[in-house]
C-alpha positions as CSV (number, residue, x, y, z in Angstrom):
1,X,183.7,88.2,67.5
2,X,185.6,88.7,70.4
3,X,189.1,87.2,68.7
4,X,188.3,89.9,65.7
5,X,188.2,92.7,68.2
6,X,191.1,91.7,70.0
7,X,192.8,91.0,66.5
8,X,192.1,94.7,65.4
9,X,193.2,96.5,68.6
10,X,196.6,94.0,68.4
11,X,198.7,97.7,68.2
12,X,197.0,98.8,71.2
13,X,198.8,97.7,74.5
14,X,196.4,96.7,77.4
15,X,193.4,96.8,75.4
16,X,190.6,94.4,77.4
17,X,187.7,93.0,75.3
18,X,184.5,92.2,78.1
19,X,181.4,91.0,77.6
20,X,179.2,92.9,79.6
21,X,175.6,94.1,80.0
22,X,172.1,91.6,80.0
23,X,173.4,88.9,77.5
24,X,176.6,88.5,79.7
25,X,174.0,86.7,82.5
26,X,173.6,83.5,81.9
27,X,169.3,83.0,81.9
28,X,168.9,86.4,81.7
29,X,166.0,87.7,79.4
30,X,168.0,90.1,77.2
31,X,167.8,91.7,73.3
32,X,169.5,89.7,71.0
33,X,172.3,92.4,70.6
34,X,175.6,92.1,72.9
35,X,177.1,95.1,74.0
36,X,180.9,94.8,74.6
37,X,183.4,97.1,76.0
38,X,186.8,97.6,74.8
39,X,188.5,98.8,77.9
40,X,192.0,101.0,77.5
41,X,194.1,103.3,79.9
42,X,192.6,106.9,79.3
43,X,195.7,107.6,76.5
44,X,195.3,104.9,74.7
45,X,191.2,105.5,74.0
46,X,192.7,107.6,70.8
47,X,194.4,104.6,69.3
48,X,191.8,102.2,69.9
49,X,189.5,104.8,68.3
50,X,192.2,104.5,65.0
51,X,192.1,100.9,65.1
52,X,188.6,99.7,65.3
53,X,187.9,102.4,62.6
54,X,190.7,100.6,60.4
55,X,189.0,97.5,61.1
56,X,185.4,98.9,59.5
57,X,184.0,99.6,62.4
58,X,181.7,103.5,62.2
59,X,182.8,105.6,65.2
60,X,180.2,107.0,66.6
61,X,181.4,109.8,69.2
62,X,180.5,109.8,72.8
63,X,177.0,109.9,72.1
64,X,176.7,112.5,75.4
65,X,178.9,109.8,77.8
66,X,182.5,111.1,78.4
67,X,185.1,108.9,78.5
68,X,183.1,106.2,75.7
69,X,183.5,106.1,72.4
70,X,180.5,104.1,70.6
71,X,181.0,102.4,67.3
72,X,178.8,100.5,64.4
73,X,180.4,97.0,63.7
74,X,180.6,96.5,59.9
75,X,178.7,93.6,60.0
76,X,175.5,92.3,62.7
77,X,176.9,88.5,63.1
78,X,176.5,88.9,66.0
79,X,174.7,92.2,66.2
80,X,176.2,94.0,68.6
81,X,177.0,97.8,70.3
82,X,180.5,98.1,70.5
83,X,182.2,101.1,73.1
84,X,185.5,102.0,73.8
85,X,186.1,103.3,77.6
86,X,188.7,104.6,79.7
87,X,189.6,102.3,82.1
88,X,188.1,103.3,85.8
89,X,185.7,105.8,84.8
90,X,182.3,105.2,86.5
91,X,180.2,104.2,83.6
92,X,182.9,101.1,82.8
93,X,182.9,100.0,86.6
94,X,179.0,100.2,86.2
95,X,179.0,97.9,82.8
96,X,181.4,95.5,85.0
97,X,179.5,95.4,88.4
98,X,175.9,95.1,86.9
99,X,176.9,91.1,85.3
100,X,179.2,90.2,88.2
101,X,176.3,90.9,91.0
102,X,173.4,89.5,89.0
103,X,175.5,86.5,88.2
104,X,176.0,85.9,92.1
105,X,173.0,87.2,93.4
106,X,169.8,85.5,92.6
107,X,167.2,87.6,94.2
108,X,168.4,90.7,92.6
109,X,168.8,89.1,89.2
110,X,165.1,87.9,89.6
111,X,164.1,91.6,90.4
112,X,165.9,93.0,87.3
113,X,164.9,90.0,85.3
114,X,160.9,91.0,86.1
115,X,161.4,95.0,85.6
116,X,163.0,94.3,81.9
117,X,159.7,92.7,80.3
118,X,157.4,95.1,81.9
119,X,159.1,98.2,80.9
120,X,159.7,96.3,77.1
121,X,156.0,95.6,76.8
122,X,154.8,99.3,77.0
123,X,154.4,100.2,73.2
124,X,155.2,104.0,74.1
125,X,158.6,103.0,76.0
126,X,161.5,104.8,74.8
127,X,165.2,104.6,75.7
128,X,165.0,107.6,78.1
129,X,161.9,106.1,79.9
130,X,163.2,102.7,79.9
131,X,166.7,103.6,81.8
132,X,164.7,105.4,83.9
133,X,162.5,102.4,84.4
134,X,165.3,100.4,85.6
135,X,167.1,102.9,87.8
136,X,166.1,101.4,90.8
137,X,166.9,98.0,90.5
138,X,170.1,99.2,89.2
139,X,170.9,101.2,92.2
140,X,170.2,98.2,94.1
141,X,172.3,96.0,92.0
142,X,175.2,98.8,92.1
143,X,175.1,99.2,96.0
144,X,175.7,95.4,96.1
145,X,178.6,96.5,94.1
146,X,180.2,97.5,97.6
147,X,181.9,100.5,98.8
148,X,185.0,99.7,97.3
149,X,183.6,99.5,93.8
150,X,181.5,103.4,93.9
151,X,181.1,105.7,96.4
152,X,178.1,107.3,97.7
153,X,178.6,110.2,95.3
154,X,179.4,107.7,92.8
155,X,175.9,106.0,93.6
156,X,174.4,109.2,93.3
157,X,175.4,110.6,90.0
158,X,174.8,107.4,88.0
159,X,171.1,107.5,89.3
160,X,170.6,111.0,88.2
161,X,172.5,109.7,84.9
162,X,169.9,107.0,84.5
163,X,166.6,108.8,86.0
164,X,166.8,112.4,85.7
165,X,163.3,113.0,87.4
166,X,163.9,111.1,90.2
């Protein structure tokens, strides 16, 4: 899946296929559905746009989340969520922290591990109340990000993004 991405976006310079979000974690409980980033500079986020939608792929608009463009892949093997980001905008920085701490840091990967199920098995759950289910685990798992990866503000704004009521 990966090499048919990158194969599609061949025209666009720099473009970075990543993994990213639960099923990038080895051992972590996750949906059966990756979600992968295709990462450009900000000017190229146009010509990625053309090529995955020459390749099939639905684009979806920004669904609310500036500097992402979400797509439908043309097939589900594997199924999969499919976004294209500017490169250093918060939310791609966040997709990219979140596996790279879990994967070193146990003790938070058991935390978000034991939040996931609980929040899953509430048959009145929807996505608003499930991101704002994890936002504090998240904000833990961000902080551990370091300074260098968000600042305070940074911190701040993605936890209002995530839970808007708290």
């Amino acid at each position: 899946m990966a090499g048919t991405l990158r194969a599609a976006l061949r025209s666009v310079p720099e473009a970075d296929v990543q993994h990213v979000g639960s099923t990038s974690v080895p051992g972590l409980a996750a949906k059966p559905v990756l979600d992968v980033d295709v990462i450009v500079p900000a000017a190229r986020v146009p010509a990625a746009v053309a090529a995955l939608e020459s390749s099939g792929y639905v684009h979806r608009g920004d669904l609310g989340v500036s500097g992402r463009e979400a797509f439908t892949a043309p097939d589900q093997d594997p199924p999969r969520h499919v976004y294209v980001c500017a490169r250093g905008a918060v939310h791609v920085r966040n997709h990219l922290a979140v596996p790279e701490v879990l994967r070193r840091r146990a003790d938070l990967r058991e935390e978000y591990a034991a939040v996931k199920p609980a929040l899953a098995a509430d048959p009145d759950m929807d996505v608003d109340r499930y991101l704002a289910g994890k936002s504090a685990i998240l904000g833990k798992v961000l902080e551990a990000a370091g300074p260098e990866v968000f600042t305070p503000a940074e911190l701040r704004a993605t936890r209002s993004l995530n839970d808007p009521t708290g």
